[in-house]
C-alpha positions in Angstrom: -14.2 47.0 -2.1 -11.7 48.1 -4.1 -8.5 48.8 -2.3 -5.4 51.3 -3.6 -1.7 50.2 -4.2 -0.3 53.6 -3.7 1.9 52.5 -0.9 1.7 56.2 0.4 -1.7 56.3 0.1 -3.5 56.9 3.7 -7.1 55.9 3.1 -6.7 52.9 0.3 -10.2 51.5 0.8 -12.7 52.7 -2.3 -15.7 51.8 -3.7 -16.3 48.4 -5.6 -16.1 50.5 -9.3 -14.4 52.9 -8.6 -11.8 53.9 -10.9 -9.6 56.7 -9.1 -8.7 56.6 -5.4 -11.0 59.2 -3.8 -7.8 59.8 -0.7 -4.6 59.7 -3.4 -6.0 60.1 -7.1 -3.9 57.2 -8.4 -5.9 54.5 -11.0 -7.2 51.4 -9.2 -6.9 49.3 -11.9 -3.5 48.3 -12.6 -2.6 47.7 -16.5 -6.6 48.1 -16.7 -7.8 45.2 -15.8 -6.7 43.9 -12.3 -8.5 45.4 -9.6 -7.0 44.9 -6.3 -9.7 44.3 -3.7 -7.8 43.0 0.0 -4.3 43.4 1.4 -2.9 39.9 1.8 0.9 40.9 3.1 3.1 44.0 3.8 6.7 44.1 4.1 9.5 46.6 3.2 10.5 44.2 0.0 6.7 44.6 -1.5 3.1 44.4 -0.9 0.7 41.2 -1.8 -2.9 41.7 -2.3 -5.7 39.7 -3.5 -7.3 40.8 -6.5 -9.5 40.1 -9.2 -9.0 39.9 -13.7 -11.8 42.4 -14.7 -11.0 41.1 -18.5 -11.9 37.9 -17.8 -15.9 37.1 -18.2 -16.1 35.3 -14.7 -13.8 37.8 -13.1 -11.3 35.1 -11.4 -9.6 36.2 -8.1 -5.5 36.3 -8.6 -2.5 37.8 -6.6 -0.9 40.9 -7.1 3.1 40.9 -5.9 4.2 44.3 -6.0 8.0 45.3 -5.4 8.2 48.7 -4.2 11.8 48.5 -2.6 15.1 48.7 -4.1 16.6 46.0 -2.2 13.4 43.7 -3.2 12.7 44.0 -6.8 15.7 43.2 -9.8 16.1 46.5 -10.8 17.3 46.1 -14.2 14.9 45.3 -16.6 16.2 42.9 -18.1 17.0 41.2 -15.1 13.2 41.4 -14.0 12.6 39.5 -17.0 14.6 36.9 -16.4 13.1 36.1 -12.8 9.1 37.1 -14.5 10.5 33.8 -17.3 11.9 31.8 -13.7 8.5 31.9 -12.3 6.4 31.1 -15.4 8.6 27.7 -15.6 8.4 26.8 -12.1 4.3 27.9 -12.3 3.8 24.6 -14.9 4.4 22.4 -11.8 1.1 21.6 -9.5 2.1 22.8 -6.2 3.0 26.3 -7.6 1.1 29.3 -9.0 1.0 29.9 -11.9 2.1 32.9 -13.6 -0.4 35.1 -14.8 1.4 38.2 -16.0 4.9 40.4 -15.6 5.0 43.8 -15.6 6.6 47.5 -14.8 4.3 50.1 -13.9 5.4 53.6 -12.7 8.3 52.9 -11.1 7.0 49.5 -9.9 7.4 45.8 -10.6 4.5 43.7 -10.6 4.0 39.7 -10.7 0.4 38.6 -11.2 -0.2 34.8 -10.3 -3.1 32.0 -9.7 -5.2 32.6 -6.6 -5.0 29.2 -4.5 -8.2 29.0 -2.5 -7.0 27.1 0.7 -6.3 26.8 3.9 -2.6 27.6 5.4 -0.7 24.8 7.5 -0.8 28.0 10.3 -4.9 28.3 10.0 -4.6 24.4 10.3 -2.2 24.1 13.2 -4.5 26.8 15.1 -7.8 25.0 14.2 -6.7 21.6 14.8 -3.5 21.7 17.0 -0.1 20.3 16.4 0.4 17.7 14.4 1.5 14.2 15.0 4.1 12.5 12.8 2.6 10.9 10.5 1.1 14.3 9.3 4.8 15.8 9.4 5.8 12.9 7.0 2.9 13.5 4.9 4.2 17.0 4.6 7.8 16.1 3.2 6.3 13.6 1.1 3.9 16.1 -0.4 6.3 19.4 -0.6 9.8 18.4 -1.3 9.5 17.1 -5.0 7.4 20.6 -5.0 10.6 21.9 -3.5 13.3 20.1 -5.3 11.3 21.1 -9.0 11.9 24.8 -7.8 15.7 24.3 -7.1 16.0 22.7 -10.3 15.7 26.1 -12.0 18.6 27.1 -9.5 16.3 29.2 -7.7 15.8 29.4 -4.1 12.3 30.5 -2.2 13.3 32.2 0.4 10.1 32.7 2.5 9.4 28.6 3.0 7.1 29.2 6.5 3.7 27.7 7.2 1.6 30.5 6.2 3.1 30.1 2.7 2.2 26.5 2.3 -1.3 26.6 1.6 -3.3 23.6 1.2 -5.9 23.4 -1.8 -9.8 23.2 -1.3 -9.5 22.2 -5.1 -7.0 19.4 -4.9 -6.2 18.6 -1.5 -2.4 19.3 -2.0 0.0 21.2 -0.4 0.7 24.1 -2.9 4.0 26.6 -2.0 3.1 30.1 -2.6 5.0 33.6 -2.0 7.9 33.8 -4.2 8.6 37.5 -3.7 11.7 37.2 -2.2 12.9 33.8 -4.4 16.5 34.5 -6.0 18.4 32.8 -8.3 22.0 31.4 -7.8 23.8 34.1 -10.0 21.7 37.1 -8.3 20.4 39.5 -10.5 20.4 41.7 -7.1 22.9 42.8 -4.7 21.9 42.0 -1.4 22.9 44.1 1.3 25.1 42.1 3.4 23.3 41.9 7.4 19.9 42.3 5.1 16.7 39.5 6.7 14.8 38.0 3.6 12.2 36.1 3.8 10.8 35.7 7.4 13.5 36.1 10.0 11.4 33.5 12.4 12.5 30.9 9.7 15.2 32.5 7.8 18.6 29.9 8.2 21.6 31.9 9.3 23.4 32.8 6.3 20.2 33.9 4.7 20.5 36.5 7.2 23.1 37.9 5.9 22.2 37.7 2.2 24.3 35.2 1.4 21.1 32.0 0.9 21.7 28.6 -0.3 20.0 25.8 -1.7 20.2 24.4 2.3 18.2 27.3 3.5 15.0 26.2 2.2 15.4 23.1 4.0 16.4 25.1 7.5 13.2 26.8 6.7 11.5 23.9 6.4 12.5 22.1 9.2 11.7 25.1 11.3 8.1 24.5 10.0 8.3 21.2 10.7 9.0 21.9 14.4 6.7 24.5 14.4 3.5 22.5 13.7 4.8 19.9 15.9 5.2 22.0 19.3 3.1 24.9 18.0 5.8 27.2 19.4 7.3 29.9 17.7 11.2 28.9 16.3 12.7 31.2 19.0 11.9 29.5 21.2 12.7 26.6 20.2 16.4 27.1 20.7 18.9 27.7 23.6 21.1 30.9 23.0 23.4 29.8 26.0 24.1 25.7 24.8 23.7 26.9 21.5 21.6 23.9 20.7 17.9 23.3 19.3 15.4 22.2 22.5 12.6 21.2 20.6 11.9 17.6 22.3 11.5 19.6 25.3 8.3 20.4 23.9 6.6 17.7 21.8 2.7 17.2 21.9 3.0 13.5 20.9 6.3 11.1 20.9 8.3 11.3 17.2 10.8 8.6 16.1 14.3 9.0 16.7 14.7 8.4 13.1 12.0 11.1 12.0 13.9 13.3 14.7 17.2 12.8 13.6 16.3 14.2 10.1 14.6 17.5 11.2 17.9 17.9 13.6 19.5 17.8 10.2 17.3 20.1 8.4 17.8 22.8 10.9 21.8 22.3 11.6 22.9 26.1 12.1 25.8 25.2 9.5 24.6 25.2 6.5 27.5 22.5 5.0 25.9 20.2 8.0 22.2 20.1 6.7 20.6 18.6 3.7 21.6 20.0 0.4 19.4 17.5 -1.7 15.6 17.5 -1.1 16.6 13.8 -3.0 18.3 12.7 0.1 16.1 14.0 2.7 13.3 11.3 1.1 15.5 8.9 0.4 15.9 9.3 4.6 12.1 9.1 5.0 12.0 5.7 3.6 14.7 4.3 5.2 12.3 3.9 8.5 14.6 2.9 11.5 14.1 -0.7 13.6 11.6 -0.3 16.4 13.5 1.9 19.1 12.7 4.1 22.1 10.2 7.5 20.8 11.7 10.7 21.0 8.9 12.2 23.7 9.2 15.3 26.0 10.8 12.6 28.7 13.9 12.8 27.0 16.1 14.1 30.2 14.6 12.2 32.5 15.5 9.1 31.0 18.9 10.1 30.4 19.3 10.5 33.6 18.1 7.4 34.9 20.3 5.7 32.7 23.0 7.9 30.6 24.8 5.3 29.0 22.2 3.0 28.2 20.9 5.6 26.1 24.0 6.9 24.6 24.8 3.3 23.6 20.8 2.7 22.1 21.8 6.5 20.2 24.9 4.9 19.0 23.1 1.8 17.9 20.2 3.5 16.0 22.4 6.4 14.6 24.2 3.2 12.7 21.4 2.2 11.3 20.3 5.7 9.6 21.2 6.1 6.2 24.5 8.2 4.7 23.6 9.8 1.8 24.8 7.5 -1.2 27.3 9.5 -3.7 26.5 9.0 -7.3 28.0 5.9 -8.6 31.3 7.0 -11.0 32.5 5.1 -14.2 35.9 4.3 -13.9 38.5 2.7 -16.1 38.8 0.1 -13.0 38.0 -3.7 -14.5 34.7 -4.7 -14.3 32.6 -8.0 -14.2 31.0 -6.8 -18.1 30.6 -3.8 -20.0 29.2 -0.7 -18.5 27.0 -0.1 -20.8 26.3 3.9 -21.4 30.3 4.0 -22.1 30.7 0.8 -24.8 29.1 0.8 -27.7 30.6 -2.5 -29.0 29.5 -6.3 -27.4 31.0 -7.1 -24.0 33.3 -10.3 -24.4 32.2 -13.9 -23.8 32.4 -14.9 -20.5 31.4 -18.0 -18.8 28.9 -17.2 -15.6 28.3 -19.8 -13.1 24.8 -20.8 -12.6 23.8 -18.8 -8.8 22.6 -22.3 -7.3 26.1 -23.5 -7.2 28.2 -20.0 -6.5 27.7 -17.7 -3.7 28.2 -13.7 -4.1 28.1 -14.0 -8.0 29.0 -10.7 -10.1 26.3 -9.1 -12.2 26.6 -10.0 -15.6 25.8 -6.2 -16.5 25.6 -2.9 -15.1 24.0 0.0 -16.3 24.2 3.4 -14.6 21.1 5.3 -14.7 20.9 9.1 -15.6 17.9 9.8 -13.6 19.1 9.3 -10.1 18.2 6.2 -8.0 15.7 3.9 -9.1 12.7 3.4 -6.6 11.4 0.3 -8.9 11.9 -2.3 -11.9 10.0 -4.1 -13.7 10.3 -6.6 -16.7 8.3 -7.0 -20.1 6.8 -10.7 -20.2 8.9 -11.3 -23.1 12.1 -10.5 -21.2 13.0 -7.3 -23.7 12.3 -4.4 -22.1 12.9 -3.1 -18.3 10.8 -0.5 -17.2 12.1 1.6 -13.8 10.9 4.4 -11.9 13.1 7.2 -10.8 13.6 9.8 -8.3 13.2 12.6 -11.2 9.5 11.7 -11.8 11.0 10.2 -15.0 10.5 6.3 -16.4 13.2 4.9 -18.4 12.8 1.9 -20.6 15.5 0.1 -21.8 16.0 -2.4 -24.1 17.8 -6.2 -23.2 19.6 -8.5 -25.3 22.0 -11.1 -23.6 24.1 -11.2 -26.6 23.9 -7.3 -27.5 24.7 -3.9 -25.9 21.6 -2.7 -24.1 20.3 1.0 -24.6 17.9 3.6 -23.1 14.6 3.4 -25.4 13.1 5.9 -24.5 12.5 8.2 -20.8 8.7 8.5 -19.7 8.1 12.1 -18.3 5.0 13.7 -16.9 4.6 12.6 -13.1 6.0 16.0 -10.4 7.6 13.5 -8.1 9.5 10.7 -7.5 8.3 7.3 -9.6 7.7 4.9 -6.8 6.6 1.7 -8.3 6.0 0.7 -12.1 4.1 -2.4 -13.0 4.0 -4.0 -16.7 0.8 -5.9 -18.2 1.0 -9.5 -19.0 0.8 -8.5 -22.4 3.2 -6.3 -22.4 1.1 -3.0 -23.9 0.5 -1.2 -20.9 2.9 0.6 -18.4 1.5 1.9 -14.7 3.7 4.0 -12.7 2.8 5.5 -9.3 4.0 8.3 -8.0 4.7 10.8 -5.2 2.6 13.1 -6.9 -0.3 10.9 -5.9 -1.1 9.9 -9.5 -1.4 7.0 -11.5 -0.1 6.7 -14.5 -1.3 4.4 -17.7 1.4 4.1 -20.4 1.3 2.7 -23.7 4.3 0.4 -23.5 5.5 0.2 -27.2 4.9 4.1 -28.0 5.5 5.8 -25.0 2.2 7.5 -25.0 1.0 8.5 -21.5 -3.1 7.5 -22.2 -4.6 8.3 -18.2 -3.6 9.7 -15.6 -5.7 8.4 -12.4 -6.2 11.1 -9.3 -7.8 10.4 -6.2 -5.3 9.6 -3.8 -4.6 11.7 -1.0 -0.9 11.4 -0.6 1.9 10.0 -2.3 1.4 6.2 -4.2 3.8 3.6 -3.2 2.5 0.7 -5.3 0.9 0.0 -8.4 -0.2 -3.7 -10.4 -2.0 -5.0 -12.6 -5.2 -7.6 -12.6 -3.8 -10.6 -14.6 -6.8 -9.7 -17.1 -5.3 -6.2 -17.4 -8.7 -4.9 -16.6 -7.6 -3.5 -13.0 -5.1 -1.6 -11.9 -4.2 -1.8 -7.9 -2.6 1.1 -6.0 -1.2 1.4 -2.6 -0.7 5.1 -0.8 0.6 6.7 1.8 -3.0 7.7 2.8 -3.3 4.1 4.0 -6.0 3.0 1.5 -6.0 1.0 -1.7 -7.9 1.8 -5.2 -9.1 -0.5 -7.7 -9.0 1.5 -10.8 -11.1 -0.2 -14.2 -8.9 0.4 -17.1 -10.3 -1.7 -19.7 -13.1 0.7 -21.7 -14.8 -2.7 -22.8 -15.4 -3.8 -19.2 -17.9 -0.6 -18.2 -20.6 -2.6 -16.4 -19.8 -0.5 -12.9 -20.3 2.5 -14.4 -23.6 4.6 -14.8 -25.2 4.6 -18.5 -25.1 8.5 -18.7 -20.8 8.2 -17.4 -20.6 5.4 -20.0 -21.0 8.1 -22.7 -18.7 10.3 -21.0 -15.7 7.4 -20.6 -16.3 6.7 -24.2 -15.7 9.9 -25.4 -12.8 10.8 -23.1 -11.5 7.5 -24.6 -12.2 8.9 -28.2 -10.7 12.2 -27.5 -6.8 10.8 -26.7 -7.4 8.3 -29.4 -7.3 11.1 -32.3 -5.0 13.2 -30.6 -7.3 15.7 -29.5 -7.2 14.6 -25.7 -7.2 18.3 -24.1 -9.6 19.7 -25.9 -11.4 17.0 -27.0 -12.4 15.3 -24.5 -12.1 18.3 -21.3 -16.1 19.1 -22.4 -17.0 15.7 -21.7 -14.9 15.5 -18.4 -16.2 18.8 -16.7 -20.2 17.8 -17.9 -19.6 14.4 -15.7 -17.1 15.6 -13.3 -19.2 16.7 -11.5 -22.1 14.3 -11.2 -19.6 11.2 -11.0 -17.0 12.7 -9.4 -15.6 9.1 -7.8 -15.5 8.0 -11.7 -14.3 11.1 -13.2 -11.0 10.9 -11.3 -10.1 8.0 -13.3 -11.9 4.9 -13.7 -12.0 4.3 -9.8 -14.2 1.4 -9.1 -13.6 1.2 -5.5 -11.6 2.1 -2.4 -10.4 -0.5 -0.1 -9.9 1.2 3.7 -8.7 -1.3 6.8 -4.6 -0.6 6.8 -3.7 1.8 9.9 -0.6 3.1 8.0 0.9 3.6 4.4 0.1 1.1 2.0 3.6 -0.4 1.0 3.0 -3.0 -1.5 0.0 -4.9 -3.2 -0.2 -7.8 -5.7 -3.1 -9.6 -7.2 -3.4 -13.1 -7.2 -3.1 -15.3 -10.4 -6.9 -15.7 -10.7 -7.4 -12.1 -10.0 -10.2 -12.9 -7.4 -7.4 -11.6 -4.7 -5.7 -8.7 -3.7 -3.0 -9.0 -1.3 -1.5 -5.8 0.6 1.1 -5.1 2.8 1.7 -2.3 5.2 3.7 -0.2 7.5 1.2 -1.3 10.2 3.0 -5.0 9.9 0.0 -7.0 8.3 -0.7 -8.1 5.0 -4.1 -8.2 4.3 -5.8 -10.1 1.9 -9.3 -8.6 0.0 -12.0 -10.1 -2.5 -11.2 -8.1 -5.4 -15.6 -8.1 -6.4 -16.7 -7.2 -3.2 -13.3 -4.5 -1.9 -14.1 -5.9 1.6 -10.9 -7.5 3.6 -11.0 -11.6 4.7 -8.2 -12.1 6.0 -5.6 -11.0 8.3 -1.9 -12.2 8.2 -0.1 -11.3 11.3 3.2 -11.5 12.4 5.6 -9.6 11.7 6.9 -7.3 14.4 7.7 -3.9 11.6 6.7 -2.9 8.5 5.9 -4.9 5.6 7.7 -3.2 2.7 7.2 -5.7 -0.1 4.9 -8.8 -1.2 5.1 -11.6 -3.8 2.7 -14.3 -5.2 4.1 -17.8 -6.2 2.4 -18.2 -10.1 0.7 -21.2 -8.5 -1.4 -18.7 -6.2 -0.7 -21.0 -3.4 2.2 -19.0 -1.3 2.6 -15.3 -0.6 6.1 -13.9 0.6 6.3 -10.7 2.9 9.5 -9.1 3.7 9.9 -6.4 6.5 11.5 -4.4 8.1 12.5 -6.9 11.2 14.5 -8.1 8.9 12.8 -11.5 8.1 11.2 -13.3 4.7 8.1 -15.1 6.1 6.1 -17.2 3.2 2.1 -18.4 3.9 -0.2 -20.3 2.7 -2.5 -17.7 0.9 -5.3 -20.2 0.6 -5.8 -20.9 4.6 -3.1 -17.9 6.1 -1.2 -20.1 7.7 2.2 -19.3 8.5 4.5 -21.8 6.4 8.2 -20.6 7.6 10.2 -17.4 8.6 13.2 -16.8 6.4 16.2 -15.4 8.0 19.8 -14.5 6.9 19.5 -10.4 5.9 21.4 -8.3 8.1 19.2 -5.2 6.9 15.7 -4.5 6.5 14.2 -6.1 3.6 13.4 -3.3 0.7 11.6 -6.0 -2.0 10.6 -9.4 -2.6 10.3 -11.7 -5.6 9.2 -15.0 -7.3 11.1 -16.6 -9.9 8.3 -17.3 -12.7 8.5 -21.5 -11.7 7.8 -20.5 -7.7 10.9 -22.5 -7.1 12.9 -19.8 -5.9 12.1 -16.5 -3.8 14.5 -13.4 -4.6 14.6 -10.6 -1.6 16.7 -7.7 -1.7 17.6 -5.8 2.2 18.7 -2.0 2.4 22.7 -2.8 2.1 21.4 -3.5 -1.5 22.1 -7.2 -0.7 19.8 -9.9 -2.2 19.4 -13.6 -1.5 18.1 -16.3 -3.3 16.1 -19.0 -1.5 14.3 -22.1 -1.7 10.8 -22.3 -2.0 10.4 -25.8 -0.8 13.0 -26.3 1.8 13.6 -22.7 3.2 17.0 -22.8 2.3 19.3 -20.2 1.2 20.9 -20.7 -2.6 22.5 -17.7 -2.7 24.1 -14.4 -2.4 24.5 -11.4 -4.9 26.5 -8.9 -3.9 27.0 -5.7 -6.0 24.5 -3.1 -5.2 25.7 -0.5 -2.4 21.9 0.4 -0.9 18.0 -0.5 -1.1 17.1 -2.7 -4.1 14.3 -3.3 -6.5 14.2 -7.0 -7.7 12.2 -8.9 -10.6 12.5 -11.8 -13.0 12.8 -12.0 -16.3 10.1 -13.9 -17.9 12.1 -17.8 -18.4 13.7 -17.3 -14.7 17.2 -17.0 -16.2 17.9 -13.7 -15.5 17.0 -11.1 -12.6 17.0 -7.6 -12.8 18.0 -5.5 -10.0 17.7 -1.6 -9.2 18.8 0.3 -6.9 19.1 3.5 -4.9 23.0 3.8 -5.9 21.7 4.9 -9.3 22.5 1.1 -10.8 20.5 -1.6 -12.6 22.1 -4.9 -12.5 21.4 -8.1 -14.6 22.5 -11.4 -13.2 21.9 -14.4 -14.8 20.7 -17.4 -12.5 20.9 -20.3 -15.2 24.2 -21.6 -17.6 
C-alpha cells in the first residue's frame, strides 16, 4: 500500500505504485523517491509514517517526520537547518537514528531517518508484564549515556516515553527514537506558553508550559521507569490531594530503597529538585546501598506497626546514599605538590615519609582530570604511563616521571558510554577498555590506534583483563556472564579453517589502513556463518553468576579466572574448559573488586559489607576477614611483592595492609568519593582515581 501525506486528505490509502492519490491528487512520492507506506503517529505538531527509499536497489524501510504545524516545525529556514545539522550529529551515536535526509516541501518540513526494526519497552511491558529491578537498572544503564550524548548537543527530546524507546532485533539495544518535538536550549521556536509537547502522560511540569529543561528528560524518564514497573498509567500514579507520587502503592515485585530513592528524584515535580546530570543519576546506580528493608507494596502497613523504627532505618539508609560530588576546583590554596594541568615547571623537593611508618599521608601529586570522574586506572609495566577510563567514554593516558611534570598524552575516544574498567598488557602494547556501551575495546598502547572492537555483551561491561600471555582478554557485564575473547591472531586453533581466512583478512584490512572497507567484505561473508566469532574473537562464554559481573582477574599462570559478583561470590573457572570449580562464599553483599597476589597463592575480595577477606586460591579456604573501612569497598589491589594489599571504600579512603599478619600499615586520605587503585610496577608508587575527577600518586617507599 501506498499511503498519502496530504494531511487533508480523506481516503490516503492507494495502490502499491501508484504515483497520484486517487481521493486528493497530491504526488505520493515525496522528493521522488520516498514512498510512504503506513501511518506510524499523528499529532497536531506533525505526522510520522513508515516508509520506504525507492532510489535505493533493496528499497530499505525509513521514517518520514513531517511538521505540518506552526507551533511544531522551526519556521525559519535557516533555523530548520540548524535543528536538520542537530539531528545528523546526535544520529552518529548507536542508540539514535540516523539521519537520512532534510527537507522543505510545499509548505512542509520533512526529516527522513533510519528505520529501527524492534520491539517498544510498551509492546514488551504488555507481552511480558512489568518489569522487575534489575531490568529497570538495565534500562538506565543502557539509555542514559544514549541520553546524556543527546544533551551534549544542548538539545532536549522532549517525547522520552516507552513507546519511543525501542529495542533493536539487530543489536539488542535500547535505541531512543522520535525527536519531532526535540528543541535546543536557545529555541529556534517560540513556544506558546500553556502549550503540552511531547506526551502530556510523561511531559514534567514546566514542559507543560513550554518552558523544558535538561531535567525534563529525566522526569520523563522516571515516569517510564514507574510505568513498566506498576504497568499503570503516570496519572495514576500520583495523589492530586497530598500532592505526592503513590507509586509503592502499586509495585509488582519489591525495589530497593536505594533504586527507589533515585526514581523519587527523577520525577520531583520541581524541576531544581531532580537530576540535572544523566552523570550523576549512574554515578547513583553504582553506589548500591547496604542490605536494608525492600521498598514493596507493604509500605504503610509497616509504618504503622512501627513508625519510628522506620523513620529512623529511612534516616540511616538516606545517609548512606550518595550527594552528587561538585567538580573538584583549582585554587591558589597550598597544596601537598604541584597541580599539574596549572604548572608547567618541576614541583619543589620535598621529603615524603615512607606510608609504613606515617598514617594519613598526602599524595605526592594530583592531577585533575578533564573528562569527569574516572571509573578506572591502570599502570604500564614500566611504571610510565597511566591509562584511566572516564565517564565521557573517553581514555586518557598520561605520562609519569617522579622527577618531571606529568602531562596528558593523548585521550582515547570511540566508546558511547561511560569507560568502566581499562586493563594494560604485561608488555605494555595493548590497552582494553570496557564500557557501558557493552563493548570491548583493544588499543594499541604506544599509538593510540583503536585495533578491535569486541561486541556480544548484552548490557553494559564492568571489567576487563588480560591473560598474562596477552592471548585472552576477560570481561565481566552487567548481563551476569563472562567472555573469554582470543586476541592473539597467531593463537587461531579454536577457530574454524574457513573463519581462519576471514580473521586473517580482517586483521590485514586495519593493518594497511583500509579497516572499513577493507576488511567489512570479509566480515559480512563470515558473519553470518560464525556469528559467535564474528563478534570479536569470542572463544567462549562463562554463565553461573546470578547478578552483574563486577570484577575478574586471571591468575599468574593463566589456567584461572577468578570473578566476583553482585551476587556476593567469587567464583573461580578453568580458563580451557569455561566451566566453574569453585565457589568462594562469604560475604554477606556485593563483591565489587578482586586481586591476585603475583605468587597465585591468595585472592583478595572487597565488598560492599564493608570487609577485605583474603583466601587461599589454591584450596578456597578462607584465610582472614579484614576490617577497618567505614564505607563499602569500591577496589582492591596487590602491591607487585604480595606484601601489601591496597583497598580503596566509597569515602575515597584507602588502606594499606599486611599481607602476612592482617594488619593495617596505613591510611591515605585525599580523595573525596569512590576510588580506583593500582601499583606501579617496583611497588613504590600507587596510583589512585577517583569519582571526584582526581588521580593521585603517593609514593609508598623513601
Amino acid at each position: 500500500m501506498t499511503y498519502c501525506i496530504n494531511p487533508d486528505c480523506q481516503n490516503p490509502a492507494n495502490s502499491d505504485h501508484a504515483e497520484l492519490c486517487q481521493s486528493c491528487g497530491s504526488k505520493l512520492l515525496l522528493k521522488n523517491r520516498y514512498r510512504a507506506i503506513a501511518p506510524l503517529g499523528k499529532s497536531k505538531l506533525g505526522n510520522t509514517f513508515l516508509a520506504i527509499d525507492q532510489d535505493q536497489p533493496s528499497h530499505p524501510p525509513c521514517v518520514i517526520k513531517q511538521f505540518i504545524d506552526s507551533d511544531a516545525k522551526p519556521n525559519k529556514t535557516g533555523a530548520f537547518q540548524i535543528y536538520a545539522e542537530q539531528l545528523a550529529e546526535i544520529g552518529k551515536h548507536p542508540q539514535i537514528p540516523s539521519l537520512l535526509a532534510s527537507f522543505e516541501q510545499e509548505g512542509s518540513q520533512y526529516i527522513i531517518q533510519e528505520y529501527i526494526e524492534g520491539q517498544n519497552l510498551e509492546q514488551e511491558l504488555t507481552e511480558a508484564g512489568t518489569f522487575n529491578e534489575s531490568q529497570i537498572r538495565k534500562l538506565l544503564y543502557d539509555l542514559l549515556p544514549a541520553i546524556d550524548f543527546v544533551h551534549s548537543f544542548n538539545l532536549i527530546h522532549r517525547d522520552i516515553k516507552p513507546e519511543n524507546i525501542i529495542r533493536s532485533h539487530q543489536t539488542n539495544q535500547l535505541i531512543l527514537v522520535d525527536f519531532g518535538t526535540a528543541e535546543t536550549y536557545n529555541r529556534f521556536r517560540q513556544i506558546n506558553p500553556g502549550t503540552v509537547t511531547g506526551s502530556a502522560e510523561y511531559a514534567a511540569p514546566e514542559q507543560t508550559k513550554g518552558k523544558a529543561v535538561i531535567a525534563s528528560d529525566f522526569y520523563s524518564l522516571g515516569l517510564t521507569c514507574l510505568h513498566l514497573l506498576t504497568g499503570l498509567s503516570a496519572f495514576d500514579l500520583f495523589d492530586p490531594k497530598s500532592e505526592t507520587w503513590v507509586w509503592r502503592d502499586y509495585l509488582k515485585t519489591p525495589v530497593s530503597l536505594q533504586l527507589g530513592q533515585i526514581l523519587d528524584k527523577m520525577v520531583q515535580r520541581d524541576w531544581k529538585l531532580r537530576y540535572n546530570r544523566a552523570e550523576t543519576i549512574l554515578k547513583d546506580l553504582r553506589k548500591v546501598s547496604l542490605p536494608s528493608l525492600p521498598v514493596t507494596q507493604n509500605t504503610r502497613l509497616v509504618t504503622a506497626i512501627g513508625g519510628a523504627t522506620v523513620a529512623l532505618l529511612s534516616l540511616l539508609v538516606t545517609t548512606r546514599l550518595p550527594s552528587p560530588v561538585p567538580r573538584t576546583t583549582i585554587t591558589t590554596e597550598p597544596v601537598p605538590y604541584s597541580v599539574l594541568e596549572y604548572h608547567n615547571q618541576p614541583p619543589k623537593d620535598h621529603s615524603v615519609k615512607p606510608y609504613y611508618s606515617s598514617d594519613n599521608l598526602p599524595p605526592m601529586r594530583t592531577l585533575a582530570t578533564t573528562s569527569g570522574p574516572v571509573w578506572s586506572v591502570a599502570v604500564s609495566p614500566n611504571g610510565k604511563t597511566i591509562a584511566s577510563g572516564s565517564w565521557d567514554g573517553t581514555i586518557q593516558l598520561w605520562h609519569v616521571s617522579i622527577d618531571n611534570a606529568r602531562i596528558p598524552i593523548q585521550t582515547l575516544a570511540g566508546h558511547t558510554g561511560a569507560v568502566w574498567s581499562v586493563a594494560i598488557s604485561s608488555d605494555g602494547k595493548l590497552l582494553a577498555s570496557g564500557s557501558a556501551d557493552q563493548t570491548v575495546k583493544i588499543w594499541d598502547l604506544r599509538t593510540g590506534e583503536l585495533l578491535k572492537t569486541l561486541k556480544g555483551h548484552d548490557a553494559g561491561v564492568f571489567s576487563v583483563a588480560f591473560s598474562p600471555d596477552n592471548s585472552l582478554v576477560a570481561s565481566g557485564s552487567f548481563d551476569k556472564t563472562i567472555k573469554l575473547w582470543n586476541i592473539d591472531q597467531n593463537k587461531s586453533e579454536h577457530y574454524p579453517e574457513s573463519f581462519k581466512g576471514y580473521a586473517h583478512e580482517y586483521a590485514k584490512g586495519y593493518a594497511h589502513g583500509s579497516s572499513q572497507q577493507y576488511s567489512q567484505q570479509y566480515y559480512e561473508k563470515y558473519s553470518s556463518e560464525y556469528p559467535e566469532y564474528s563478534q570479536g574473537y569470542l572463544q567462549q562464554t562463562l554463565v553461573g553468576h546470578t547478578q552483574e559481573v563486577q570484577s575478574v582477574k586471571f591468575s599468574p599462570d593463566g589456567q584461572t579466572l577468578a570473578s566476583g559478583s553482585t551476587d556476593g561470590t567469587v567464583k573461580l573457572w578453568n580458563v580451557n574448559t569455561g566451566k566453574a570449580f569453585r565457589t568462594l562464599s562469604g560475604h554477606t553483599d556485593s563483591v565489587w573488586s578482586i586481586a591476585i597476589a603475583p605468587d597465585g597463592k591468595t585472592l583478595a575480595s572487597g565488598s560492599w559489607d564493608r570487609t577485605v577477606k583474603l583466601w587461599n586460591l589454591e584450596t578456597g579456604e578462607l584465610r582472614r576477614t579484614l576490617h577497618g573501612h567505614s564505607k563499602q569497598i569500591y577496589s582492591v589491589a596487590f602491591s607487585p611483592d604480595g606484601r601489601t594489599l591496597a583497598s580503596g571504600d566509597l569515602n575515597g579512603t584507602i588502606k594499606l595492609w599486611s599481607t602476612r599478619s592482617g594488619c593495617q600499615k596505613g591510611t591515605l586520605k585525599g580523595h573525596t568519593d569512590s576510588v580506583e587503585i593500582g601499583f606501579s610496577a617496583d611497588g613504590t608508587t600507587m596510583i589512585s582515581g577517583g569519582f571526584d575527577d582526581t588521580i593521585k600518586m603517593w609514593r609508598l617507599a623513601p
